[in-house]
Every structure is written in C-alpha cells, then in structure tokens.
N, C-alpha and C positions, 0 to 999 in steps of 0.2 A: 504493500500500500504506500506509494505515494502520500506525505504531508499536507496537510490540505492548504490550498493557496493564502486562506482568510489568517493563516493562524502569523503574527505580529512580532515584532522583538518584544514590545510592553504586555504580553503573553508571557513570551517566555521570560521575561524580565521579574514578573512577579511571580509565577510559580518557583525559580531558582529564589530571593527571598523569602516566600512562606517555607521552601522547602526546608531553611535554615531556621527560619524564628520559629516555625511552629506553631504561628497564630498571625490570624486575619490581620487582629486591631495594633499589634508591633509592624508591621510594615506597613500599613495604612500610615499608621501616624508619620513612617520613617520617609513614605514618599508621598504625604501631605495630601492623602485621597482621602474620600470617605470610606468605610469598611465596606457597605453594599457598592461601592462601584469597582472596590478590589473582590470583590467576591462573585461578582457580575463576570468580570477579567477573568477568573478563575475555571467558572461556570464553563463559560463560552470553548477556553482551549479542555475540557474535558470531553465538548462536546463534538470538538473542530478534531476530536484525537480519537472521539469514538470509545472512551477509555477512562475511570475514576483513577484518578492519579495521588490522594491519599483517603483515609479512614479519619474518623473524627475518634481518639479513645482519650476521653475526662475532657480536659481543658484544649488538650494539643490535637491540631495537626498532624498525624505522620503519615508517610510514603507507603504508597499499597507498594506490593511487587514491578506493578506494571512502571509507578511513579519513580522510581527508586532509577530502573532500565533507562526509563525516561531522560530524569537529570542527568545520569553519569556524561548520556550523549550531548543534551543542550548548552552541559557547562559548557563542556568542548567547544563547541558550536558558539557560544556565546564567545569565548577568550578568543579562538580565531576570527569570527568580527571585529572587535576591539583591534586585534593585532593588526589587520588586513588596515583598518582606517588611521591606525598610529604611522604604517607605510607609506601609507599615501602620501606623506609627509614628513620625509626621514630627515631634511635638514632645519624643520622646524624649533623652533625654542620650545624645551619644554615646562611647563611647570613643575612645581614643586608640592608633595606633599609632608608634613611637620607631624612625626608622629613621637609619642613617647611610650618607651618602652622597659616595663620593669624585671627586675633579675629573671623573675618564673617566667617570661615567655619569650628571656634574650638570648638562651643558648638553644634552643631547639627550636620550636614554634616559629619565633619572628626570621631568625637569617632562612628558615626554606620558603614563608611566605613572601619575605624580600627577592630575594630569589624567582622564583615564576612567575611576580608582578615586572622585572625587570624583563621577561623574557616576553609578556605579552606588550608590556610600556616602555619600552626602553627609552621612549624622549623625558621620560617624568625622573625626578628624583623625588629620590625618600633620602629624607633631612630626620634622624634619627638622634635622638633624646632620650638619655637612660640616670637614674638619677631614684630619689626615695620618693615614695609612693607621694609624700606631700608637698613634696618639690614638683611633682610633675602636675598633681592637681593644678596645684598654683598657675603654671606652666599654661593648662586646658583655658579656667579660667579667665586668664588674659589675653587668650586668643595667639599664645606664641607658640601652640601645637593646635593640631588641626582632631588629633584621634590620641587614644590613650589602650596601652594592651596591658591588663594585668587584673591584678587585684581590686573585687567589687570596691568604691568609694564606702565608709560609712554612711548612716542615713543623716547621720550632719552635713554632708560634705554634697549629696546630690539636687542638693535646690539650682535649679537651670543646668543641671548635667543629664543625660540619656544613658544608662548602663542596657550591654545584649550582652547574655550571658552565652559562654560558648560550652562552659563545662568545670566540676569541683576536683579540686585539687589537692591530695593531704600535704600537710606539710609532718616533714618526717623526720627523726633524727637519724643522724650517718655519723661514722668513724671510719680508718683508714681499712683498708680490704682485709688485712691480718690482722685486725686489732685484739691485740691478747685476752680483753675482757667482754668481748661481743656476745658471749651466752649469760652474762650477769643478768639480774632481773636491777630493771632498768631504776629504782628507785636508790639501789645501792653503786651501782656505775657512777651517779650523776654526783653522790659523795665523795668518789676517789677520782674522780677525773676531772682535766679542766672545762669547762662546757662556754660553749658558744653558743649566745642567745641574739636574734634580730635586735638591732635597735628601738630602741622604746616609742622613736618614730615610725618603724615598720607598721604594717596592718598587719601583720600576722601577731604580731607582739603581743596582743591581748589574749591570743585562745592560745600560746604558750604557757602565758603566765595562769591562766584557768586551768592547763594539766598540768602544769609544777603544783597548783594548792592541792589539787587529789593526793599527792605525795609530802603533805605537809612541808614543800619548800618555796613558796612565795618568796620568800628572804635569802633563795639562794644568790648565791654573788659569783657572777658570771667572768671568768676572765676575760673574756673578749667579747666585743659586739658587731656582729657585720653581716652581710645581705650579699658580700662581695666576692663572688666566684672566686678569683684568683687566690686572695686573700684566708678565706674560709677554706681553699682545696690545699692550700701550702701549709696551714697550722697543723690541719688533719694528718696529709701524710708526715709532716715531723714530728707527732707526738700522739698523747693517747687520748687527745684531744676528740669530743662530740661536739655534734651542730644540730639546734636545730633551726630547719632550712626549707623553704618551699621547693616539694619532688623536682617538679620541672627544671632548679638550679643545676641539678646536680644527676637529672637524669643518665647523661650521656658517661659520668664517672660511673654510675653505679652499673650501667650498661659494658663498661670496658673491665669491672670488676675493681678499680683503685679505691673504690670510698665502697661500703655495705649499709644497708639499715638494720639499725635496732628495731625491734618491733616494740613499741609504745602500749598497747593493748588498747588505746582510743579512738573510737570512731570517730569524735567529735573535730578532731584535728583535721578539719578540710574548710575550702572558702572557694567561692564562687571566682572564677577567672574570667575575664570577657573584654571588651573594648565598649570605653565609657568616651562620647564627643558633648558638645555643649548641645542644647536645645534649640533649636532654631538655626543653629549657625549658620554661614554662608557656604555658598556651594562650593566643592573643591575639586576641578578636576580630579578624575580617577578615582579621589577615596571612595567611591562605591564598588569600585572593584578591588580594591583593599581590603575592604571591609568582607568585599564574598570570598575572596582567597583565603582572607582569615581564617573564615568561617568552616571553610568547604576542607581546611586542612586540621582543623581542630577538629572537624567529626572526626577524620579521616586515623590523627592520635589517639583518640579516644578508642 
C-alpha cells in the first residue's frame, strides 16, 4: 500500500511528539494548538493510514504495534527532510542553539544526542553549558540558555519554567572496581570510609541526606563534595573512597568495570530527569529537533 497522498508533515509532526509525551494536552500546549485540533490531527493520519496507531491505558498514550513500526520509519523520514532542506543551503550561517547540561546526562545521553543532531544540522551549533543545577536554572531564567537537560527543577524553582520528563534515574553509590570493603553492609562502610557526598547545592542532595537519616547519620561529615566526573573518578580509584553520584555520571565507568555499586537497599533514591525550557519562550531554530532527539534516545537508554 502506497501512503496516502493527504497525509502532511504537521501529521507526522505531531504523532512523533505525542509518541514521546504521551498525552494530547503536553504537546498541545508545546505547539500552542488546542487539544481537539491536535487530536483532530491525530484522528485524520489514523485514518489516512487505515490503522490505530496507539491505545489509551490510564492517563497515557502508548504505541499499538502497528504505531511503534510506524514511528521507527517516520522518524527517519522526518530527520532526512530536515537534513535534505539544511543542504539546500550548505554555505548558509547557521544558528545557534544554548543548551545546559548537567553531570547525569553529560557523559552518555547529551554527547550521542549532540552527535546525530550534528549529522542531520550541521549548519546549527550547540553552544553547551554545564555547571550546578542552580547555576544553570539561573542560566534558563535569563534567557542565556535556550533548553536545560537534567534534573527535574524543584517546585520552587518552576514558576514560568516547562519541565518533559524523559525518565527516573537512581542515584547510587560506587567505589573503585576492587574495592576491599564492597560486600560491607552499607551502614558500617560509610563509618570506615571516606565518602563523597553532592554539594549541598546539588538537587540530589536532599534525598541523600533523607537515606543517610534511615542510618542515623544526618551529621555524617563528608570528606569531599563534588558532582564532578573527573574529580569524583580520580579520588575513587586512589583510595577507598565512596560517592554518592547520579547513575548516569558514572555509567560508562561502571560499564568498563573501574568504579562498582554498592547496593543501598533504597528504592526511594531516584529523580525524574528531562529537559526543563522557559514558558512561552521564543522560537529557536532547530530546538524542536533537539528536543525529539533527546527524547527518541532517552527511550531508546531506557
């Protein structure tokens, strides 16, 4: 079967974002429609395809089988338009977009999405910003970044911000691969060892310090404080040093087998990751395909 002629990019443009958010009234709001004319939009390619392209289960959105086939091929199809009209125009100037980007999603995540946005935009720069969670808010705030990737804002912090949530993340403690004390139960380890704790301005810093009190140690005193890859992976392998550290920091170490996790026994040690932009902002070439790359590679982690 041939595609049918009627069927649109603003088609396929909005079923690839519900495919992501999961709901009508977040992309409604994100591309400033009303929710019945995005679901009008919806309707129409379900019916232009011959085909129910997701299921309604609770609240969300998700992909039937057929929808799932679907996207893998229109993303494609989507990036190589993109690519095809950025050629048309290879000696053009290109814009800029100003992203910030925190530990958890700078050593995995951001350099592969930086990466394949380079390859379908290569006239765009990404002007990248990395820095503590309340450095970068600030950052958002004053409009001298355009998009933010990491850790949900508090609810103080989101009056005129937009958080999309891509996926929860534990934060977890590690020590070096060999570390002599790694089967200790973790409440005795963290009295013989020196431990590395996030900065007190970290977002994570609070549900740390909420599983140190289960262990009556509120008042432990942390020899070092840092968020900082290089920094945090150099103390580990020279001593018998713990972190604890958002997984995503320290992914690709625990992958190579240099750093190990302890196991915590707490479920409760995870936080919502995603990409927070201001509300209303101004339009910024390309971040909408940033924003789906993000997206479309965080399922892909997950």
């Amino acid at each position: 079967m041939i595609m049918h002629p009627a069927v649109k990019l603003r088609h396929i443009r909005a079923f690839l974002d519900i495919a992501v958010e999961g709901s009508l009234s977040a992309v409604a709001r994100r591309q400033g429609i009303t929710q019945p004319a995005l679901s009008r939009t919806l309707a129409e390619l379900e019916t232009l395809l011959a085909t129910p392209l997701f299921r309604r289960e609770k609240r969300r959105l998700v992909l039937t089988e057929q929808g799932a086939l679907f996207r893998r091929h229109a993303s494609i199809g989507l990036q190589a338009f993109e690519a095809g009209a950025a050629a048309l125009h290879p000696g053009a100037p290109g814009s800029t977009i100003r992203v910030g980007v925190l530990p958890t999603a700078a050593t995995r995540l951001f350099p592969r999405v930086a990466l394949r946005f380079r390859e379908i935009a290569p006239e765009t720069v990404l002007a990248i910003e990395t820095g503590p969670h309340s450095y970068l808010v600030g950052l958002l705030r004053e409009g001298a970044i355009d998009l933010m990737l990491g850790r949900m804002p508090v609810a103080s912090e989101m009056a005129g911000l937009v958080f999309a949530h891509l996926y929860e993340e534990e934060i977890t403690l590690v020590a070096r691969g060999d570390h002599p004390l790694r089967g200790e139960p973790v409440a005795q380890l963290l009295a013989r060892v020196p431990v590395l704790l996030p900065p007190a301005t970290a977002i994570i810093r609070r549900a740390v310090d909420d599983y140190l009190l289960t262990f009556n140690l509120a008042g432990l005193q942390p020899a070092f404080e840092t968020v900082a890859l290089p920094v945090g992976r150099a103390i580990l392998l020279g001593s018998d040093a713990v972190w604890f550290i958002s997984r995503g920091v320290v992914a690709d170490d625990l992958d190579r087998g240099d750093l190990c996790e302890i196991s915590t026994g707490a479920r409760f040690l995870s936080g919502a990751v995603g990409l927070t932009k201001r509300q209303g902002g101004p339009a910024v070439p390309g971040l909408d395909l940033l924003e789906r790359l993000t997206k479309e590679n965080a399922d892909r982690q997950g």
